[in-house]
C-alpha positions in Angstrom: 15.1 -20.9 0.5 18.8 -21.1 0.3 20.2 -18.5 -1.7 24.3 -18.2 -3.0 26.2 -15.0 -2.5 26.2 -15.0 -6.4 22.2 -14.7 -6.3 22.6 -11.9 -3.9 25.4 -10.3 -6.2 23.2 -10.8 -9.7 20.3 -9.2 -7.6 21.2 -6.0 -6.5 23.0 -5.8 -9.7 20.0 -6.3 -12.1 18.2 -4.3 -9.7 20.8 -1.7 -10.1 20.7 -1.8 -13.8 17.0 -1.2 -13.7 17.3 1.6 -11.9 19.9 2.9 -14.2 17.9 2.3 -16.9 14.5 3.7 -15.5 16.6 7.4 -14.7 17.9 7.6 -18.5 15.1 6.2 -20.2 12.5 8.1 -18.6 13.8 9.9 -15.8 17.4 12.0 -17.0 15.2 15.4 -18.5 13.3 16.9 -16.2 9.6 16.9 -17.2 6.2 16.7 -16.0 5.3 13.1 -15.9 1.6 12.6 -18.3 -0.6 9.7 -17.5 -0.1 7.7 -20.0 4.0 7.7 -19.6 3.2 6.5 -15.8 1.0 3.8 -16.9 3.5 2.6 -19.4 6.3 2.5 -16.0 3.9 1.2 -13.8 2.8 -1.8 -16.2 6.5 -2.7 -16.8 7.2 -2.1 -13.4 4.3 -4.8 -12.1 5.4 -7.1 -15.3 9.2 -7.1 -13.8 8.1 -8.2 -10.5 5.8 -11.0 -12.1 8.7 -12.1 -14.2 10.8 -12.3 -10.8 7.9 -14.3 -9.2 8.1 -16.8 -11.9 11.1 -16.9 -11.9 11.1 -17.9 -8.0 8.7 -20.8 -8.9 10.7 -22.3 -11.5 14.0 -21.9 -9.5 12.5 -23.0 -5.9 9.3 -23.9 -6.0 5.6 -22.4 -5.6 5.9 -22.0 -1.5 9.2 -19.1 -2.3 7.1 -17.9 -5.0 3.5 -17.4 -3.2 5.4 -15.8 -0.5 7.3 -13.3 -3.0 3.7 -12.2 -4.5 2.0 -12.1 -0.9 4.5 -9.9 0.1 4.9 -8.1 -2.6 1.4 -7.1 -2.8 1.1 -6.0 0.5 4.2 -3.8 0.2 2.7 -2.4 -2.5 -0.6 -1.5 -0.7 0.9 -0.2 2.5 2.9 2.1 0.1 -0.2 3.3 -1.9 -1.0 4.6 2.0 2.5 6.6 1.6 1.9 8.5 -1.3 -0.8 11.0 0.7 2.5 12.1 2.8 4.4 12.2 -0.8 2.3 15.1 -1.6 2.0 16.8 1.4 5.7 16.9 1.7 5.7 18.1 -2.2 3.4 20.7 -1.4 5.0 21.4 1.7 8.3 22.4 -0.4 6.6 23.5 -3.1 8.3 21.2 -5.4 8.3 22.5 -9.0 5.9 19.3 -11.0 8.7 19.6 -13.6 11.1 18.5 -10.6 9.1 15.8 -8.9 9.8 12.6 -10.3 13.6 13.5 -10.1 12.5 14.4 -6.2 10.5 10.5 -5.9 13.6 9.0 -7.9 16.0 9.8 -5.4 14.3 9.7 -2.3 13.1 6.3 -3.0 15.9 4.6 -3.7 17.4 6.3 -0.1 14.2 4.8 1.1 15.3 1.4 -0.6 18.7 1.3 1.0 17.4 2.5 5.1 14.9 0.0 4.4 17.7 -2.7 3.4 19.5 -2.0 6.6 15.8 -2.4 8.9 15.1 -5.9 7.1 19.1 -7.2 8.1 18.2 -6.4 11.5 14.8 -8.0 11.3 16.4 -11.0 9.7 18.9 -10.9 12.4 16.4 -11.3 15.3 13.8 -14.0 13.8 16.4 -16.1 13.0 17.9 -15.7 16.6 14.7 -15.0 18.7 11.6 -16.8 17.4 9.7 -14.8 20.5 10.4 -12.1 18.4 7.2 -12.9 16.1 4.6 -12.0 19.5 6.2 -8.8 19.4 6.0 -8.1 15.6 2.3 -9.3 16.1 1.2 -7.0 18.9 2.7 -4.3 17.0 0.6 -5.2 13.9 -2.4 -5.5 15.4 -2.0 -2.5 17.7 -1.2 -0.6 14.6 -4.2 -1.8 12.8 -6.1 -0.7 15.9 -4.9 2.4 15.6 -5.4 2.9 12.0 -9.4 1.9 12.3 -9.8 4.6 15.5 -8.3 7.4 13.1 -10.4 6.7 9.9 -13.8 6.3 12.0 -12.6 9.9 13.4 -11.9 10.7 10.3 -8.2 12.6 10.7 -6.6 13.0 8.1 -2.9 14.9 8.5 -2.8 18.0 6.8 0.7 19.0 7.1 4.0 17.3 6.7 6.1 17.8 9.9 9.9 17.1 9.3 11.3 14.4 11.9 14.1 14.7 13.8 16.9 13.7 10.9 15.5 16.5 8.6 15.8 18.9 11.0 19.1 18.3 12.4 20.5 18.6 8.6 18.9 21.2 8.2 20.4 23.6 11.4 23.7 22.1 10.9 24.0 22.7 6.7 22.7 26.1 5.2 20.4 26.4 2.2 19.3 28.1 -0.3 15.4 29.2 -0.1 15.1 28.5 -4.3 15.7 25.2 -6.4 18.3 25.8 -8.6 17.3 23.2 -11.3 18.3 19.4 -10.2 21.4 20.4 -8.5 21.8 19.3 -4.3 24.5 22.0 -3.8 25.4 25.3 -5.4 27.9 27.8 -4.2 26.9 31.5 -3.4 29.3 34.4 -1.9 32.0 31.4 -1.8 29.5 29.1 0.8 28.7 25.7 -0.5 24.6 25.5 0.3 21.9 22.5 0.3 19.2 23.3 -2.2 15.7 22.7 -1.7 16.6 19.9 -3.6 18.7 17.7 -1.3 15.8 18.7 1.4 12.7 17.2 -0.4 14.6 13.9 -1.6 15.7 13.7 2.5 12.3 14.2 3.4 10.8 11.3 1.4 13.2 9.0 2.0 13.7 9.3 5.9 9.6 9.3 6.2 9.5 6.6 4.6 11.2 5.1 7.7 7.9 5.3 9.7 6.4 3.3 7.2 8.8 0.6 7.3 8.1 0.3 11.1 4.3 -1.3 10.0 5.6 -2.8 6.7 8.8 -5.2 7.7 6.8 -6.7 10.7 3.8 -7.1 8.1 6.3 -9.2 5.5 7.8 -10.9 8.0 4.5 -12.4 9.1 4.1 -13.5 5.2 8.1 -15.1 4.9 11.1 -15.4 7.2 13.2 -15.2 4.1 15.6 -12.1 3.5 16.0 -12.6 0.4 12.2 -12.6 -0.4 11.9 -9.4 2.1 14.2 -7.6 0.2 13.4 -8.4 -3.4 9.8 -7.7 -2.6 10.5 -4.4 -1.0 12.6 -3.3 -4.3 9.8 -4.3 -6.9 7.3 -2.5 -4.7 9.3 0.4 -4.1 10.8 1.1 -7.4 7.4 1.3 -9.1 6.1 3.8 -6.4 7.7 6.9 -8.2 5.0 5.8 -11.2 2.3 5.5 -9.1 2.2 8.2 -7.6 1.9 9.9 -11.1 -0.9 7.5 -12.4 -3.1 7.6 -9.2 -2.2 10.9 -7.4 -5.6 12.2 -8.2 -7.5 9.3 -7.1 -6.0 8.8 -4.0 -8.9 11.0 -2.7 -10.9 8.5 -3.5 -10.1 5.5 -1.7 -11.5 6.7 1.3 -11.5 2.9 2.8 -8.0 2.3 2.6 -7.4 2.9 6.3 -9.8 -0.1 6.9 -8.7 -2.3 4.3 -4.7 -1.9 5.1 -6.1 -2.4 9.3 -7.9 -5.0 7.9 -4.5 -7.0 6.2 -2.3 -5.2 8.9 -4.6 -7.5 11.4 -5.1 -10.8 9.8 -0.6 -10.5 9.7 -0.5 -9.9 13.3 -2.8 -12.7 13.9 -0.8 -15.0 11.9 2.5 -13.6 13.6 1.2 -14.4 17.3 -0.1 -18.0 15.7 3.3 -18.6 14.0 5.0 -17.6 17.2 3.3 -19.9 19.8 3.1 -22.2 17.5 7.1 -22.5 17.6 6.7 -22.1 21.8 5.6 -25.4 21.4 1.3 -24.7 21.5 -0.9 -26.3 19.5 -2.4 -23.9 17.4 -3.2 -24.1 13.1 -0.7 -21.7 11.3 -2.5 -19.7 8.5 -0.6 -20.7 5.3 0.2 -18.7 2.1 -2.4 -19.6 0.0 -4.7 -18.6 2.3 -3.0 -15.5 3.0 -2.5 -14.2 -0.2 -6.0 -15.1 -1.2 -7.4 -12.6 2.1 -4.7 -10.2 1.1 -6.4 -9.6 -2.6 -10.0 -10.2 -1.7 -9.9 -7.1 1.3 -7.9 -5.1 -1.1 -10.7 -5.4 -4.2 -13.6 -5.1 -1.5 -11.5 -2.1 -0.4 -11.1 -0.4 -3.8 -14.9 -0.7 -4.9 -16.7 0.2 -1.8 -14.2 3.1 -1.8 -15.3 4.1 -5.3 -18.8 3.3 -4.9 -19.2 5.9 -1.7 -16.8 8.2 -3.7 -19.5 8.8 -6.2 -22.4 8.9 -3.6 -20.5 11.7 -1.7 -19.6 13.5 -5.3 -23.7 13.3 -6.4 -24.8 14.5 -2.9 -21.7 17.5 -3.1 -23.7 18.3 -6.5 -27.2 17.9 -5.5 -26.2 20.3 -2.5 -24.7 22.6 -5.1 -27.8 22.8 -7.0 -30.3 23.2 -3.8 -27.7 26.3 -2.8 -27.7 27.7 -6.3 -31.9 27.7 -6.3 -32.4 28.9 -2.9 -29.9 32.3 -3.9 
């Protein structure tokens, strides 16, 4: 897909101006976000990136615009996985509920631009080194090794540890140990300090990092384009913040995510190492969108209703063991 400095421009600036829009219209006051405002911003959030995906097919064709949705919604499952580190890092800070959208705001657009600069270096090396793909492909399906081996042993990680970055900022600038309201900085005794604030908004958008590390490789596997990689990083990002609002309390739920994202994480590694001989010069089929996008929803619905459907058998066999305790005392 050959896109003009001029699309690039208008891009980033409509994306901008969403942005904009999304922090005064819903974002500015500090509030606790209720279900129904997060299911408003979610559905105009997933209607914006359908519009852009039309928009694709009538400007280029149905190939740019199949890719676009594939990887948008793969983005947007790996970051349904992100949100259980969300709120351990919330809880970790102890993040006022009145303060956290303002906290997911932030910290995911710095998510949006680190994530900009790791798909300009991803862009960089497949369009330089096509072995590059085998690499991106071991990596995926080691990673979706690695997820299946922690869900059948059932961890689960119960408390944020702050990387590396976080810390370092931490040692080198003081802080205050309250939030004072939205504010990053205040001064006390004539010392400028970090507030809890700045912290939390670091937090999520450096960890968010780690993620990237399974999620570029995986989008790459679905479109060499930047331009596709990036728009479909921003739509999936920008509605994360709503997300995390509607579903928070349901995340609990999807107990088969792990093996549904291995599941996806796999298939793209597969179709990386096929892509990549396949450009060696082997003789090997390549899996094309169609297909792709097709797997990508079907393992996500099986996902979602086997998660729900051994959700409730663990929630009736909690309450028939309930009962049994209550008439045995």
């Amino acid at each position: 897909m050959d896109v003009s400095v001029t699309t690039w421009v208008t891009t980033i600036g409509v994306l901008i101006a969403l942005v904009v829009a999304d922090f005064f219209i819903g974002g500015r006051k500090p509030h606790e976000v209720s279900i129904k405002e997060a299911g408003i911003w979610t559905a105009v959030w997933i209607v914006l990136a359908l519009l852009f995906g039309g928009f694709l097919w009538g400007h280029s064709g149905a190939q740019p615009a199949g890719e676009f949705f594939a990887g948008y919604i793969t983005e947007k499952s790996l970051s349904v996985d992100n949100l259980f580190v969300f709120i351990l890092i919330m809880g970790k800070f102890a993040v006022p509920r009145i303060y956290q959208q303002r906290v997911l705001m932030f910290g995911v657009i710095i998510a949006l631009v680190l994530r900009a600069v790791f798909i300009a270096g991803g862009a960089a090396l497949v369009a330089q080194f096509s072995w590059v793909f085998f690499i991106f492909g071991a990596f995926l399906i080691w990673t979706a090794w690695k997820l299946i081996k922690e869900a059948r042993a059932g961890e689960e990680e119960e408390e944020f540890e702050e990387n590396r970055l976080l810390k370092s900022i931490e040692q080198r600038f003081p802080s205050t140990d309250k939030y004072h309201g939205t504010k990053l900085f205040v001064r006390e005794n004539g010392r400028r300090l970090m507030t809890p604030m700045l912290i939390v908004m670091l937090a999520i958008g450096t960890t968010d990092v780690l993620f990237a590390l399974d999620s570029i490789p995986a989008i790459f596997g679905l479109t060499q384009d930047p331009y596709i990689v990036f728009t479909a990083n921003a739509f999936a990002l920008m509605g994360l913040r709503q997300l995390y609002f509607l579903i928070g309390g349901l995340l609990k739920k999807l107990v088969h995510l792990s093996y549904g994202l291995s599941v996806i994480l796999g298939f793209i590694g597969v179709k990386l190492v096929l892509h990549a001989a396949h450009e060696a010069g082997a003789h090997v089929p390549e899996i094309g969108i169609p297909f792709s996008l097709g797997f990508i929803v079907v393992v996500l619905a099986v996902t979602t209703v086997t998660s729900l459907m051994a959700s409730k058998k663990q929630e009736q066999a909690e309450r028939e063991t309930e009962k049994a305790e209550k008439l045995d005392a």
